[in-house]
C-alpha angles and dihedrals in degrees: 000000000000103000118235120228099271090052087053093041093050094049091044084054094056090048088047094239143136134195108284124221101201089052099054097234115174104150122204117253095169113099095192087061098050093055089046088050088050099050090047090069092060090215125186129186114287099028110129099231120198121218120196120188091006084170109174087005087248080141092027100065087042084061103051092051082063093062103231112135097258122209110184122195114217121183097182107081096210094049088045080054090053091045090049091057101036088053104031096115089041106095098185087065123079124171131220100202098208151058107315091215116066092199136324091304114020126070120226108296084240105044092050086051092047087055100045085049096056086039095056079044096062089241124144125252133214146174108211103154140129089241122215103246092226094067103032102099100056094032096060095044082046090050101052098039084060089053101256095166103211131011120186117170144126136272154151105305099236089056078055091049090049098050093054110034127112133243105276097034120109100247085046103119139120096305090060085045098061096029094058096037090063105027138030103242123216132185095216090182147322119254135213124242082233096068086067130067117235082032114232118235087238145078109258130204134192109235129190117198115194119200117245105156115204095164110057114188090350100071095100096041077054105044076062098047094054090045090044091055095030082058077082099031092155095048126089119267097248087059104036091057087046098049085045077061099252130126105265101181103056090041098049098045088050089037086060085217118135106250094214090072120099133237094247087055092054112105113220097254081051087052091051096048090053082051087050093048092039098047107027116195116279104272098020122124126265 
């Protein structure tokens, strides 16, 4: 049963606790959505389901009705506290008390052992969660280059945009690029201010992002090709691969691209071929 917002406000009164603004806490108080959100991650009994930013455990308890292990990743102390309590007699839920990022580019020691184990395991792996928009971006590109296979979750509407949006369109940039190199990328839905509490002063949308991995070991290697070259996403691609310090001239005339064609117009299999070109397997000649 999703929780109001006098339910939320009066659990976040016993842990002594308030909404956060650093930590981008903007809790659902739509029970429809959280169905929906639910239902997004397409969750079966045994998965193992992450939950980022569970926050009063509204999602939380949906999920467990479904019957996946749960193991929810709370940054706030008091409202792990909460969590701890409410789910105490529940054994297929385990807390990580912490940020779930370890740094720009590296996911909670824990949470990335949790998910290498499941995966060794053969289980199922999935992302259902009511992100904090102020980790979004590089979760969700973390969570996917460790082999996470489905992540559906919420977010600000323009991350969605971004995740989503074509070579040539204005929110196109790196993020689009590796997103849509490892995973197929769906707006499920938008979603109104008024189904969060406190209510955001954007538009919100319910993504799933389904892993399909065309990149192997050299996700990462690639993830810093696209940003170095996006660095100069309005010059032209001979000088933007110059100016990202490699040598323009021999990849693009192998690349057959026209180098007066700019970073924001590459498509991501066009990206992929300048990487190829760029960083030849080891052994290949050059």
């Amino acid at each position: 049963m999703s929780q109001t917002k006098h339910q939320i406000e009066a659990l976040l009164a016993t842990a002594g606790a308030r909404p956060l603004h650093r930590f981008g806490q903007n809790f659902m108080i739509d029970r429809n959505l959280v169905r929906l959100v639910a239902d997004a991650g397409e969750i079966s009994p045994g998965d193992l389901v992450i939950e980022v930013g569970p926050g009063t455990g509204t999602l939380t308890e949906e999920l467990l009705e479904r019957g996946p292990m749960v193991l929810a990743v709370e940054i706030d102390r008091n409202l792990a506290a909460l969590l701890r309590e409410r789910f105490a007699d529940r054994p297929q839920f385990a807390l990580i008390e912490g940020d779930a990022l370890a740094g720009k580019h590296a996911l909670n020691a824990e949470l990335l052992r949790q998910i290498r184990s499941a995966r060794s395991r053969g289980q199922r792996t999935r992302l259902v969660a009511n992100l904090p928009y102020n980790i979004a971006s590089p979760l969700t590109i973390e969570l996917l280059l460790c082999g996470v296979d489905l992540l559906a979750f919420t977010v600000q509407k323009e991350v969605a945009l971004r995740l989503r949006s074509k070579a040539g369109e204005e929110a196109y940039g790196p993020l689009s690029v590796v997103a849509q190199s490892l995973a197929s990328v769906e707006v499920l839905r938008t979603l109104p201010p008024q189904a969060f509490w406190p209510a955001p002063t954007v538009e919100s949308a319910l993504v799933r992002l389904t892993r399909q991995d065309r990149l192997g070991e050299e996700a990462a290697a690639f993830g810093q090709f696209v940003h170095a070259v996006f660095s100069y996403r309005r010059k032209t691609l001979r000088k933007a691969l110059g100016e990202a310090g490699y040598a323009a001239e021999t990849i693009l005339a192998q690349s057959g691209l026209d180098p007066r064609r700019r970073p924001e117009e590459l498509t991501p299999e066009e990206f992929f071929q300048l990487y190829r070109l760029a960083h030849p397997p080891q052994g290949a000649e050059t």
